[in-house]
C-alpha positions in Angstrom: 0.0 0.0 0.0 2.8 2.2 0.6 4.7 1.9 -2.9 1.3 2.4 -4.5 0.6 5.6 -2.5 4.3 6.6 -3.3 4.3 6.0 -7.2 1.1 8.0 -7.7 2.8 11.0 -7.4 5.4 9.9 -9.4 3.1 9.3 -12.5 1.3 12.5 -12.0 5.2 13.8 -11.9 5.9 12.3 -15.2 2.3 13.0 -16.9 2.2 16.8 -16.0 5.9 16.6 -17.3 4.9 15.3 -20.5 2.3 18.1 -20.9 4.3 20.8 -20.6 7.4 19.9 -22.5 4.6 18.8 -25.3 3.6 22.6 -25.3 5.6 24.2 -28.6 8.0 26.9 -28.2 7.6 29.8 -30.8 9.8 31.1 -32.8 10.9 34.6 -33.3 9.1 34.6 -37.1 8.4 37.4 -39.7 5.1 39.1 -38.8 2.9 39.6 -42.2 2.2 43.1 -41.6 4.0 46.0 -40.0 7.4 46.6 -38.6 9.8 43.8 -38.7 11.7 43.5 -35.3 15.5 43.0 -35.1 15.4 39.8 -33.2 14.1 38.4 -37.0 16.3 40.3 -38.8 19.6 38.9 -36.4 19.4 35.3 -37.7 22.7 34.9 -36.6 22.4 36.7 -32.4 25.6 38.8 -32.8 23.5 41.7 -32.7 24.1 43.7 -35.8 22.0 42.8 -38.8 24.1 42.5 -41.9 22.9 43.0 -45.4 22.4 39.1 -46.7 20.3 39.2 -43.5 18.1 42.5 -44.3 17.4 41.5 -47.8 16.9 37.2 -47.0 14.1 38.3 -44.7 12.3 40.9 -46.1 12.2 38.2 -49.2 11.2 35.6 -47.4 8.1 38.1 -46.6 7.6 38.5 -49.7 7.6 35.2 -50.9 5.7 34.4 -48.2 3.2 37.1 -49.5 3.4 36.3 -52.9 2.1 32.7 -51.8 -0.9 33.9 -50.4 -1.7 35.9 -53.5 -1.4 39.4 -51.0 -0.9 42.4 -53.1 3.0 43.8 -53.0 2.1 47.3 -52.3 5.6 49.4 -52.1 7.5 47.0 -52.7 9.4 48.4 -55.6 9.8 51.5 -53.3 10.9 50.1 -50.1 14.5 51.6 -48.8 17.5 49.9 -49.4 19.6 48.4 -46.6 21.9 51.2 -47.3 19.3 53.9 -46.5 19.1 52.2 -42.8 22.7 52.0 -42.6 23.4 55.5 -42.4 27.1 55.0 -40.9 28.4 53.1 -43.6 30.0 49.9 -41.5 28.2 47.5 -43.4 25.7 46.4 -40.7 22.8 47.4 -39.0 22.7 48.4 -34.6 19.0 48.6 -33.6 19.0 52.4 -33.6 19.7 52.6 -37.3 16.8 49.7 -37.6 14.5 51.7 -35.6 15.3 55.3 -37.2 14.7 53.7 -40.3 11.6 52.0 -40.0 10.3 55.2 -38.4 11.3 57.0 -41.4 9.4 54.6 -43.9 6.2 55.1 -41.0 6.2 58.9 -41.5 6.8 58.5 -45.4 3.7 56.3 -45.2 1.7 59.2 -43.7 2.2 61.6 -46.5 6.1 62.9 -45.9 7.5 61.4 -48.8 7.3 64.2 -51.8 8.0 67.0 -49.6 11.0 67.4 -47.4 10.6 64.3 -45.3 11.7 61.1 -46.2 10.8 60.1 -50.3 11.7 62.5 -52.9 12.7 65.6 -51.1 15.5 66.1 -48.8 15.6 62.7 -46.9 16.5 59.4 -47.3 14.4 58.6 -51.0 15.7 60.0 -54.3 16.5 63.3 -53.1 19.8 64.4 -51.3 19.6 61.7 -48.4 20.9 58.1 -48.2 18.6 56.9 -50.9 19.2 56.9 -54.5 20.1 60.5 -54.3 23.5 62.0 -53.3 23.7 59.5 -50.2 25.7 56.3 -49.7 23.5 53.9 -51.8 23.0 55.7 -55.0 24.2 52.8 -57.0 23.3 49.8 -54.9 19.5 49.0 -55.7 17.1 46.9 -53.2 16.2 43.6 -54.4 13.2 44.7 -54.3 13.6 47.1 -57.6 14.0 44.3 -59.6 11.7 41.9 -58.1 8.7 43.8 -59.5 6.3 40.8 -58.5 7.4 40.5 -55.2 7.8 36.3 -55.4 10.9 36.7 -53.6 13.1 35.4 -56.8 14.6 37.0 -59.9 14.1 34.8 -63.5 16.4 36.0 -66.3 14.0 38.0 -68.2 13.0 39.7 -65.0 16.2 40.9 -63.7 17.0 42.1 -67.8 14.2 44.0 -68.2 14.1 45.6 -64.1 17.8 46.6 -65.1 17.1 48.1 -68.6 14.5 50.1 -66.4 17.2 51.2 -63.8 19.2 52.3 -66.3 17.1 54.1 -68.5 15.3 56.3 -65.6 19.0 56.9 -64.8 19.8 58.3 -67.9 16.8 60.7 -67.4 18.1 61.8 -64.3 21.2 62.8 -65.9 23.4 60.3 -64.3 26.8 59.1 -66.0 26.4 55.3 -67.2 29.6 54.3 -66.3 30.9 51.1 -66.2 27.9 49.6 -67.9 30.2 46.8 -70.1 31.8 45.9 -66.6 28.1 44.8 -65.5 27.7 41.1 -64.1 25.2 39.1 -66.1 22.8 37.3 -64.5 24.6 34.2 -64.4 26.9 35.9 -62.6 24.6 36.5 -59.9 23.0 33.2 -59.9 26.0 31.1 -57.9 23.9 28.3 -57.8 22.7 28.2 -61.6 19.3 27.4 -60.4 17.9 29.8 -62.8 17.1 31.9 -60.4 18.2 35.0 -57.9 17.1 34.8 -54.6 17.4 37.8 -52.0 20.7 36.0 -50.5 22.7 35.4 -53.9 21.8 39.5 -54.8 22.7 40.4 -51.3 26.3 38.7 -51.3 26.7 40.1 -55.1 25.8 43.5 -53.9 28.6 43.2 -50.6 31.3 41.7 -52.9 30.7 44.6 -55.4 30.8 47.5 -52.8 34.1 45.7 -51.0 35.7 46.0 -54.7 34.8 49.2 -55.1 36.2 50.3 -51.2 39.6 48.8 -52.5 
C-alpha cells in the first residue's frame, strides 16, 4: 500500500511533465504586416544585422506574400539596406533599424514628396541616403527588380528591371559608367538554379561594394 501511494505522485510527476514539455515553443518569425523587429532580422544573435540578412528576410516576406496571393504594395519603393545604414560599416545596430523603420512610418503618412523622407530632402531620391546623393545611389534593393514580389529573380525579369534602372538613370542625368563591366545574371546566380534569390543579390551587392572600397 505504501509503494502504491508513493508511485502515484510519481506518475502524475511524469504526466504533468509530459504536458508541458509537449507545449511548442515559438519562434521569433516574420510578422505579415508592420514593422519587422531586429530579433528576425539577427538570424545569426551577434546583434548587428548585416545586409544578406536584411534583404533574405524581407524576401522571405515576400515570398511568403506572394504565396498567399497578397498584393506587394511598395514594394518596388521600399528603402535599401543602405538607407538604414546610415554609418556606412556595413551592418545594421538597432537604432539605425528603428530610425529607419520610423522614417518609412512617416513617409507612409504623406512625408514622402516634400521634405521628409521620399523624394525631397531625406533618405528617398532626393539628397539623403537613398538613391540621391547618399551612400546607396548605386546599390538597388532587391526589391527594384523583383517587380512581382515572389521573392526570386528569373532572367527576363532581372533584364528587363535593369534596362529600367538604367534608363530612368539616364533621365536623371546620371553618368552610365561602367555599364560593359556589368555582371550578367549568371553571374549572380551562384547556384545556376535559374534563379536570384534575395541571398545570392545580397552577397553580389557586398562583394561589389568591397571591390569598389579597394
Amino acid at each position: 500500500m505504501n509503494i502504491l501511494k508513493k508511485s502515484v505522485p510519481v506518475g502524475m510527476l511524469i504526466i504533468f511533465a509530459g504536458s508541458f514539455s509537449s507545449i511548442p515553443v515559438q519562434a521569433k518569425g516574420i510578422p505579415d504586416r508592420g514593422s519587422i523587429p531586429f530579433a528576425a532580422y539577427d538570424k545569426d544573435n551577434d546583434g548587428f544585422i548585416s545586409e544578406e540578412e536584411f534583404n533574405s528576410v524581407r524576401g522571405e516576406r515576400m515570398e511568403k506574400r506572394a504565396k498567399e496571393g497578397r498584393r506587394m504594395r511598395g514594394a518596388a519603393s521600399a528603402p535599401s539596406f543602405s538607407a538604414f545604414d546610415t554609418d556606412g560599416d556595413g551592418k545594421l545596430n538597432k537604432d539605425e533599424l528603428a530610425a529607419g523603420q520610423k522614417a518609412q512610418r512617416e513617409k507612409r503618412r504623406g512625408m514622402g514628396q516634400g521634405r521628409g523622407m521620399g523624394k525631397g530632402m531625406g533618405m528617398g531620391q532626393g539628397r539623403g541616403m537613398g538613391k540621391g546623393m547618399g551612400m546607396g545611389r548605386n546599390m538597388p534593393a532587391f526589391s527594384e527588380y523583383n517587380l512581382n514580389g515572389d521573392g526570386k529573380l528569373l532572367e527576363k525579369e532581372f533584364n528587363e528591371a535593369r534596362s529600367k534602372r538604367r534608363s530612368e538613370r539616364a533621365q536623371q542625368g546620371y553618368r552610365m559608367k561602367n555599364l560593359g563591366n556589368a555582371p550578367s545574371f549568371a553571374d549572380i546566380d551562384t547556384n545556376s538554379d535559374g534563379e536570384i534569390s534575395a541571398d545570392e543579390f545580397a552577397k553580389h551587392q557586398s562583394q561589389h561594394r568591397q571591390q569598389r572600397a579597394q
